[in-house]
BALOBA-1460 file (C-alpha; in Angstrom, 3 decimals):
// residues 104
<rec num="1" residu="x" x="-4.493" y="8.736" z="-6.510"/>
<rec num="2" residu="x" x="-4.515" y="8.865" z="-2.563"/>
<rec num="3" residu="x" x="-1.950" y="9.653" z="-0.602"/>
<rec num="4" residu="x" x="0.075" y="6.092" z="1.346"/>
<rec num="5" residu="x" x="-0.873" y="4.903" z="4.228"/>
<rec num="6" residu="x" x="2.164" y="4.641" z="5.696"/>
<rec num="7" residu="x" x="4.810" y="7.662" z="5.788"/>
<rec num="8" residu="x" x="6.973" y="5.227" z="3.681"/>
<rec num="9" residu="x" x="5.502" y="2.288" z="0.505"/>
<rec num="10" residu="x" x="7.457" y="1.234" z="-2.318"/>
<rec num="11" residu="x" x="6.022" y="1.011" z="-5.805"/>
<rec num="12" residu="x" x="7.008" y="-2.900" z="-7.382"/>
<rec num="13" residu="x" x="4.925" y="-2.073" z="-10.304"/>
<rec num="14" residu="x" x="6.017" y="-2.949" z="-13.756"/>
<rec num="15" residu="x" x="4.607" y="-3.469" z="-17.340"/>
<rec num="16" residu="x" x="3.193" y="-7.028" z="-16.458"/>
<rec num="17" residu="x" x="2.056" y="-6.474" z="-12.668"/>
<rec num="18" residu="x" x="1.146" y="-4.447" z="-10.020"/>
<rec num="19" residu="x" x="2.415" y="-4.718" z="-6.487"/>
<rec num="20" residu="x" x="3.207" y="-2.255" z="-3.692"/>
<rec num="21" residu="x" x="5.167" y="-2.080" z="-0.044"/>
<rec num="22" residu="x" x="3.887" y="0.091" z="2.984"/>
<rec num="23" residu="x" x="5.872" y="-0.163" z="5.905"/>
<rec num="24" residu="x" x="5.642" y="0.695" z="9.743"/>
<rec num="25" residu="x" x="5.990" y="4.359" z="10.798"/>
<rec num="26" residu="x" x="7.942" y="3.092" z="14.127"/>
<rec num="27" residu="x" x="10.378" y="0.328" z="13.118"/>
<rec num="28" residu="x" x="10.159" y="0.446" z="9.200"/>
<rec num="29" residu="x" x="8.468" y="-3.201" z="8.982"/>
<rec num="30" residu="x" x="7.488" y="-4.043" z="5.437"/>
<rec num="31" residu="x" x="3.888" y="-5.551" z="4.480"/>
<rec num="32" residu="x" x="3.688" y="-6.015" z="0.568"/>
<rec num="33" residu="x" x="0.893" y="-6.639" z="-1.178"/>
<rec num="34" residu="x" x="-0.445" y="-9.321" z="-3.503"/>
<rec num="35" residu="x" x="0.776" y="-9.309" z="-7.115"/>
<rec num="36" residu="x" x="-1.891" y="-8.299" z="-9.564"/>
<rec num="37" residu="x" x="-1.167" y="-9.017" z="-13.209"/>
<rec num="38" residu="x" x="-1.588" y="-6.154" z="-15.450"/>
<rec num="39" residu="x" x="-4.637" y="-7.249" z="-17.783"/>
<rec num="40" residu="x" x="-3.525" y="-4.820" z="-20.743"/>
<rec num="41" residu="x" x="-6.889" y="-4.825" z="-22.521"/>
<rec num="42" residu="x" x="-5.688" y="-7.032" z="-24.967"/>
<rec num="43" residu="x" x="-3.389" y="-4.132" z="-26.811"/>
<rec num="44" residu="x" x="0.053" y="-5.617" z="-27.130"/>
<rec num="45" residu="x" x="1.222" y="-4.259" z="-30.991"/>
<rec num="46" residu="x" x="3.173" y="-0.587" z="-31.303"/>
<rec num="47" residu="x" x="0.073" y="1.075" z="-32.781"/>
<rec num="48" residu="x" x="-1.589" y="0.899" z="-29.436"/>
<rec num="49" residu="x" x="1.395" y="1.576" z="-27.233"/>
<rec num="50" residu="x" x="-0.420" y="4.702" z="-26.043"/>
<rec num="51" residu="x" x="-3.918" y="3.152" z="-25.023"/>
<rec num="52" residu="x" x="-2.156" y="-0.082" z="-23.615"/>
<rec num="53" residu="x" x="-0.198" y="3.140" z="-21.330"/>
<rec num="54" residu="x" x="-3.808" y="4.184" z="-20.788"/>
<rec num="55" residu="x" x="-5.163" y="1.353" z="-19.689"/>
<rec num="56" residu="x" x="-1.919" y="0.525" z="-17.365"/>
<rec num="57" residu="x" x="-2.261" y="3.991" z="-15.497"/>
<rec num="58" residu="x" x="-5.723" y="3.578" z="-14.723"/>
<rec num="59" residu="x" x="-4.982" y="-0.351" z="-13.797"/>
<rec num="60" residu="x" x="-2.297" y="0.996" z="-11.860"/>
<rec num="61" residu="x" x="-3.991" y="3.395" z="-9.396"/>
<rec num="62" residu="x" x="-6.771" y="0.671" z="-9.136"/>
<rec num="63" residu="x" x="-4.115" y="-1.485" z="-7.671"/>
<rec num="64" residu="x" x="-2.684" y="1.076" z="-5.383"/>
<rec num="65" residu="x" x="-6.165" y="2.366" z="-4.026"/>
<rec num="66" residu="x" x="-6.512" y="-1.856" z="-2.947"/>
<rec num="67" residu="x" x="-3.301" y="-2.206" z="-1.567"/>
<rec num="68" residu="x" x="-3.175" y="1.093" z="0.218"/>
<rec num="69" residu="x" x="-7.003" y="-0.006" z="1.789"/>
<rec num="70" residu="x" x="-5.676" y="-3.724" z="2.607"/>
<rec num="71" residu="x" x="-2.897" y="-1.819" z="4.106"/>
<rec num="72" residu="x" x="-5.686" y="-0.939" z="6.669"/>
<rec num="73" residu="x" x="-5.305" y="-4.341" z="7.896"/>
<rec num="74" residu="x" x="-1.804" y="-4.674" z="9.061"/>
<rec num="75" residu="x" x="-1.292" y="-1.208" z="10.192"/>
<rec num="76" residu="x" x="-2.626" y="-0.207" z="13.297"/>
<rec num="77" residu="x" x="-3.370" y="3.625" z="13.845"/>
<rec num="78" residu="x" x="-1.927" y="5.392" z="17.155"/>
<rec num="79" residu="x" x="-4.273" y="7.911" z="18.193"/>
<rec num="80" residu="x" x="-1.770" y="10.016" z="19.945"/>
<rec num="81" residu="x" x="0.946" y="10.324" z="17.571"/>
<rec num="82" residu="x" x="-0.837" y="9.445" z="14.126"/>
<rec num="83" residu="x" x="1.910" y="6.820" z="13.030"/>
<rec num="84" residu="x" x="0.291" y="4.087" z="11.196"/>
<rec num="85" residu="x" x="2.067" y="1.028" z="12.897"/>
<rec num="86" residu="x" x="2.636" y="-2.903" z="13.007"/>
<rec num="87" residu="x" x="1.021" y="-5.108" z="15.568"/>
<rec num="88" residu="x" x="4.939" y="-5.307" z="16.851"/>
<rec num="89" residu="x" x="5.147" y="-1.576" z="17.435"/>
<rec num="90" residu="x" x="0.887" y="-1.349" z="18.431"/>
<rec num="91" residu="x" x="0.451" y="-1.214" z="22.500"/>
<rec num="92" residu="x" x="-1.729" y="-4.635" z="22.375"/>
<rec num="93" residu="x" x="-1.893" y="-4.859" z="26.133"/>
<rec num="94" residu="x" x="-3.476" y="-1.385" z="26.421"/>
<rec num="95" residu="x" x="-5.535" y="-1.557" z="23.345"/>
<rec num="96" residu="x" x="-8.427" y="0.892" z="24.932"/>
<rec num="97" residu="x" x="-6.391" y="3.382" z="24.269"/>
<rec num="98" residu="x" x="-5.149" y="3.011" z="20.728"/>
<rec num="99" residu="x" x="-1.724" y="3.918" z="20.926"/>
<rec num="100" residu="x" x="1.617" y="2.730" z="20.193"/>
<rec num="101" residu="x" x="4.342" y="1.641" z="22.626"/>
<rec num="102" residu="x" x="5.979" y="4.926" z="21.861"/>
<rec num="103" residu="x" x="3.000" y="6.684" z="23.228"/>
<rec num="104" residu="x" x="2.017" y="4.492" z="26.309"/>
């Protein structure tokens, strides 16, 4: 699994979905992601507890690998610094030079 985007994410995830937080290096912002429903393969009985885990932990970093690349889309990267931050925290005015407010 890759590393976050963001210094900071949350993992929602549970036994029937999928869903993670990533929030803003500079003021802590929170963007979650959509819900994905954990498909389970069909494996639901206590004989197959341990390919229905299988099939969750690959589900599972599936899910985080597309949140943490949508995350690309409401994080802006500063250029000085490295934060990955919100639009909030994202020097808009000055966006030539890719940085934050912090930085310009």
């Amino acid at each position: 699994m890759s590393f976050p985007l963001t210094r900071k994410s949350t993992d929602h995830s549970d036994m029937e979905k999928f869903t993670f937080s990533f929030f803003c290096d500079k003021c802590g912002k929170e963007w979650k992601s959509l819900v994905v429903p954990f498909e389970s393969g069909g494996f639901t009985s206590i004989e197959n507890e341990e390919a229905r885990r299988l099939i969750w932990e690959q589900e599972h970093k599936a899910a985080f690998e597309h949140a943490n690349l949508e995350a690309h889309l409401h994080f802006n990267h500063c250029k000085k610094c490295g934060k990955k931050v919100c639009d909030e925290c994202f020097d808009i005015e000055g966006q030539h030079e890719e940085v934050c407010k912090e930085c310009s």
